[in-house]
MIKOL-659234 format. One line per field, with one value per residue (C-alpha): residue number from 1; residue in three letters; x, z, y. Coordinates in steps of 0.25 Angstrom, whole numbers, plus 5000, padded with zeros to 4 digits. Layout:
REM MIKOL-659234
nr: [NUM;...]
rest: [ALA;...]
u: [X;...]
w: [Z;...]
v: [Y;...]
END
This chain:
REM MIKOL-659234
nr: [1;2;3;4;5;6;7;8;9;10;11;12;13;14;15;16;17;18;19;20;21;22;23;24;25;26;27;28;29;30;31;32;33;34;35;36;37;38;39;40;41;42;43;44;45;46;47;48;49;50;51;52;53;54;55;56;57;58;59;60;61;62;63;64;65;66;67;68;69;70;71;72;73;74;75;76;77;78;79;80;81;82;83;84;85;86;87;88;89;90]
rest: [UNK;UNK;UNK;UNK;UNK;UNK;UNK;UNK;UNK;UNK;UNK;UNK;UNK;UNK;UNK;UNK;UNK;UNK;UNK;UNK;UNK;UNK;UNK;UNK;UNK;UNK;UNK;UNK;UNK;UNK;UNK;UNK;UNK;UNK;UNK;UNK;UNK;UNK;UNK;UNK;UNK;UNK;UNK;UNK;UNK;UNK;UNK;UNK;UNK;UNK;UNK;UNK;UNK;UNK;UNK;UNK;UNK;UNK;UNK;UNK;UNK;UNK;UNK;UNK;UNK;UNK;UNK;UNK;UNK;UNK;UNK;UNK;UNK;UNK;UNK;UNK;UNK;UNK;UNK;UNK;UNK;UNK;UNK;UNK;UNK;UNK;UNK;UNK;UNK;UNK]
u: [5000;5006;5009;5002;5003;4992;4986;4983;4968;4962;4965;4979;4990;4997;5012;5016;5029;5026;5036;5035;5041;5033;5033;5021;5010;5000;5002;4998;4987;4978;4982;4974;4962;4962;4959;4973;4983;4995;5011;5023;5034;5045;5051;5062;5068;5072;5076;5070;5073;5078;5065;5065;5055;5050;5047;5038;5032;5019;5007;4994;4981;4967;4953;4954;4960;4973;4975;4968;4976;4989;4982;4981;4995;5000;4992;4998;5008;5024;5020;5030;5024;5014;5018;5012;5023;5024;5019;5005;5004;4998]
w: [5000;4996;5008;5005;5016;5015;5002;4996;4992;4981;4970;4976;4967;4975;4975;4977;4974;4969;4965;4956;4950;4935;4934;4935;4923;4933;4942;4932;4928;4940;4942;4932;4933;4947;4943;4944;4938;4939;4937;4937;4945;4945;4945;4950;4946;4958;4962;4975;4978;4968;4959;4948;4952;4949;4959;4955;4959;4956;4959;4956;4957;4957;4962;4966;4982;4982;4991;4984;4972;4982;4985;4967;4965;4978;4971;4957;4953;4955;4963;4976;4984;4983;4991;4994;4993;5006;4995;4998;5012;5016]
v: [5000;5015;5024;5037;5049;5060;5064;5078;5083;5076;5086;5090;5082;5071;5069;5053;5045;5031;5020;5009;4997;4999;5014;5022;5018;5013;5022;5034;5023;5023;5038;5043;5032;5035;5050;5058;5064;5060;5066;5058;5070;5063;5047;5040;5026;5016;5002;4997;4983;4980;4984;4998;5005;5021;5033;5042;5055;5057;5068;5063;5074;5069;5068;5052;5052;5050;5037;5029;5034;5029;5016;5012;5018;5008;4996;4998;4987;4992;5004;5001;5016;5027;5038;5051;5061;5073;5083;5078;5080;5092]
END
């Protein structure tokens, strides 16, 4: 399950940080079926044990709440973390 910490309004754009071992198709995917619009800030390429893997920062506006948007992302195979970046708290 994705750790998230405290979540902005519904219309304020949230910043997260995802990782992932497949790169980000998906995660774009249920972005946008879910309702929001998503940017891709910046990435990262990493190895963690032993596995490539990508870190991206992302912000994702939209009407949906944003946990359950968490909860999809954290389900999506080769997403290893969904976290909520400091920017969003308030």
């Amino acid at each position: 399950m994705p750790a998230c910490v405290r979540t902005p309004g519904r219309h304020r754009p949230a910043l997260f940080t995802l990782v992932s071992a497949y790169g980000f198709p998906g995660v774009l995917g249920t972005a946008i079926s879910m309702g929001f619009e998503s940017s891709v800030l910046r990435t990262e390429e990493l190895k963690a044990d032993g596995e490539e893997q990508v870190r991206a920062e992302m912000r994702f506006r939209g009407r949906s709440p944003l946990p359950e948007l968490v909860v999809a992302l954290g389900e999506l195979d080769g997403v290893r973390a969904v976290r909520a970046n400091q920017d969003n708290e308030e």
